[in-house]
C-alpha positions, -999 to 999 in steps of 0.1 A, spaced: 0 0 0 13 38 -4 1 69 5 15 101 -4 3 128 13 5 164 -1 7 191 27 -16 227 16 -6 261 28 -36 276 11 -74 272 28 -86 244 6 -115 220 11 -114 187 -6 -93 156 2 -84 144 -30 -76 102 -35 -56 96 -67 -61 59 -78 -41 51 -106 -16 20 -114 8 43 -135 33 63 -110 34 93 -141 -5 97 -141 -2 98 -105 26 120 -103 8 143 -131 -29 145 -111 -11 155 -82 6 186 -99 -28 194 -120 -46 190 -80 -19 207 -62 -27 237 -88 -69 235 -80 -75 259 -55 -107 238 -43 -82 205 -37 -71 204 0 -51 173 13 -41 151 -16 -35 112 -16 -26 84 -40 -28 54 -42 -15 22 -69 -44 4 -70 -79 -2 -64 -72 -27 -28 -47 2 -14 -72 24 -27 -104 8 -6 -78 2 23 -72 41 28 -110 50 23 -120 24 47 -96 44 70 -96 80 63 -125 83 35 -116 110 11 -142 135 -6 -136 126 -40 -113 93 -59 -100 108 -91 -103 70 -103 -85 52 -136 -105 27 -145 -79 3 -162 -61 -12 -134 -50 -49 -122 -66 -68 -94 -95 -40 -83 -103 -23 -113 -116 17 -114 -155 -1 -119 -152 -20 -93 -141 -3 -65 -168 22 -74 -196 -1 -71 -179 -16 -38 -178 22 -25 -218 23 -32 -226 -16 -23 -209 -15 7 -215 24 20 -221 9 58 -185 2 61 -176 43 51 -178 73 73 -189 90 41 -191 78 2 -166 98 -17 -175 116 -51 -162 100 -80 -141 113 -108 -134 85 -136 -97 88 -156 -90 67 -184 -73 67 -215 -108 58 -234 -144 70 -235 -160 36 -237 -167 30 -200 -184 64 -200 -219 47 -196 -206 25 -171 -196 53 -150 -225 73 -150 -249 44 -140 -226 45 -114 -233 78 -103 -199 92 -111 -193 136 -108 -175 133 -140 -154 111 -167 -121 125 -180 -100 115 -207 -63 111 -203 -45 133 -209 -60 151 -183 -62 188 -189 -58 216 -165 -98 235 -172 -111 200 -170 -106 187 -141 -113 227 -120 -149 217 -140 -151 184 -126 -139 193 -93 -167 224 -92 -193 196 -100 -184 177 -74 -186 212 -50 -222 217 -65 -232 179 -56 -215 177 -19 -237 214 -16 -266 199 -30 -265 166 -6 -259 188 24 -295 208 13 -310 169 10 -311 174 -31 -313 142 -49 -281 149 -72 -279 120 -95 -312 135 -112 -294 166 -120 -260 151 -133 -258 151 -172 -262 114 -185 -237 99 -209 -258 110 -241 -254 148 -233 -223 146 -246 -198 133 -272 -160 125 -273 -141 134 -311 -106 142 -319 -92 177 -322 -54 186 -330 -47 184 -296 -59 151 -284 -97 136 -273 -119 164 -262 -156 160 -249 -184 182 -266 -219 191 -250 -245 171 -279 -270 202 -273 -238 222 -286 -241 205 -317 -262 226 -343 -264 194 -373 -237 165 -386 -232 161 -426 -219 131 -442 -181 140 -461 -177 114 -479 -160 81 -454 -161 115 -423 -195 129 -402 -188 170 -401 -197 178 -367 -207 213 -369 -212 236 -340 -215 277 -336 -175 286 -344 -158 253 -347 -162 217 -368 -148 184 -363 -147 158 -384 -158 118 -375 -147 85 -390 -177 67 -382 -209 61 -404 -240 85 -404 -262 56 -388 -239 52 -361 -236 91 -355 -271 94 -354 -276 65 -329 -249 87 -302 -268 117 -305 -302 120 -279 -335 113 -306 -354 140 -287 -330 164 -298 -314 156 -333 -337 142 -364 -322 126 -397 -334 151 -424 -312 129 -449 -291 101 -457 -261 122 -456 -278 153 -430 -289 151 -392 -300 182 -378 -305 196 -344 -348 206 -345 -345 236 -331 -322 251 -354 -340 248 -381 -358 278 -394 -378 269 -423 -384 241 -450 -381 255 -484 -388 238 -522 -369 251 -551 -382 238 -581 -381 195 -571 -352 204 -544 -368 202 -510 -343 213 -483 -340 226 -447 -327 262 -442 -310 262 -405 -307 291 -388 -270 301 -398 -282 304 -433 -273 271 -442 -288 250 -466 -294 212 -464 -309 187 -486 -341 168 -474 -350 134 -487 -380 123 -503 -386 94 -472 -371 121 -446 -402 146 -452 -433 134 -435 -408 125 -402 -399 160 -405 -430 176 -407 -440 159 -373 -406 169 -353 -395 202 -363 -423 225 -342 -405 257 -352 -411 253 -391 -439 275 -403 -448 253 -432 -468 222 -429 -451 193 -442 -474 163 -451 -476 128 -461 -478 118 -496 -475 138 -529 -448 162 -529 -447 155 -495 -453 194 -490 -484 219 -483 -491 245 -509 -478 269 -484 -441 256 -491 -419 291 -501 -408 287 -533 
């Protein structure tokens, strides 16, 4: 078992239990803590047994937790942390670190703060350490906190030029197919995707986002009119942007889009008479 403590001279709240396998990602969360002016007293630990050993003993208020690790993995010690509460002075909030966002539903049934990606940046984690502030705030006032946590579909993970970043889905203002890449647009940046359209569209939350297309999802409320010129039926967004609607797409869009101010019907054309030309 180790423990390496990480004395404060500033007023800081939080006692911060590092759980990683790797002594660099520990060595690295500790510098990224010891500059988070929330983070108090900060631990480590090399595994998930030394981990449960010092919460059973001195519980911390939050586990910034890999998941990846031998023996008792990051998953597991969080469900033992929930299954066995009785033996805890206090369950501590959990912050999941791994190198890859596929456990991200895991974690979130799991009631977990927050998931971040390795490498983890600076602005992140102050975000995820805030959200744990909020929760520990809201328990104290007898809130039910899981109910306000975002869910694992409010959110995707895509590649920029500096590594894996995480982008809010209601951010998201429509996807277009280019060629083998999905264009995620969004207000002042893009990124691009390699994954098909079908499997873009199945990420992003169905109450939100419709298919317009085979090559066009859209977010509904940022669509601002459905328009016909000549036989082209497409969907002008509210940027000014122009995409293509398909013949099968028009009747589903007529039902979902609430802000268009033309009808859109079944059959025909598929379009009302009122349809600007």
């Amino acid at each position: 078992m180790m423990s390496n403590a990480v004395p404060s001279d500033r007023s800081r709240s939080i006692h911060v239990l590092i759980v990683d396998d790797e002594p660099l990602a520990r060595k690295r969360l500790s510098a990224l803590c010891e500059r988070t002016p929330e983070i108090g007293q900060i631990d480590t630990a090399d595994g998930g047994q030394d981990a449960w050993d010092q919460i059973t003993g001195n519980c911390p208020d939050l586990l910034l937790l890999d998941v990846d690790m031998p023996g008792l993995s990051g998953l597991e010690l969080a469900d033992r942390c929930r299954s066995e509460a009785h033996k805890l002075t206090a369950v501590p909030e959990i912050v999941f670190t791994t190198a890859h966002s596929t456990y991200a539903a895991q974690s979130y049934r799991l009631d977990a703060a927050d998931y971040l990606l390795k490498p983890v940046k600076q602005s992140l984690l102050v975000e995820a350490v805030q959200k744990v502030e909020i929760r520990r705030n809201a328990v104290g006032a007898g809130i039910n906190v899981q109910s306000q946590t975002e869910s694992p579909d409010s959110y995707l993970w895509v590649q920029d030029s500096e590594g894996t970043i995480r982008i809010r889905c209601c951010d998201i203002q429509y996807v277009r197919a280019e060629r083998d890449y999905m264009r995620l647009c969004l207000q002042d940046h893009s990124y691009l995707v390699h994954e098909p359209m079908h499997v873009m569209q199945s990420r992003l939350p169905s109450d939100i986002f419709l298919r317009i297309h085979r090559s066009a999802v859209v977010r509904k409320d940022f669509v601002k009119d459905i328009r016909r010129d000549k036989r082209r039926i497409y969907a002008l967004l509210q940027d000014g942007t122009e995409l293509p609607v398909g013949p099968s797409y028009i009747s589903v869009l007529g039902k979902n889009i609430r802000t268009c101010r033309h009808d859109v019907q079944a059959g025909g054309t598929g379009l009302s008479d009122t349809v600007r030309e």
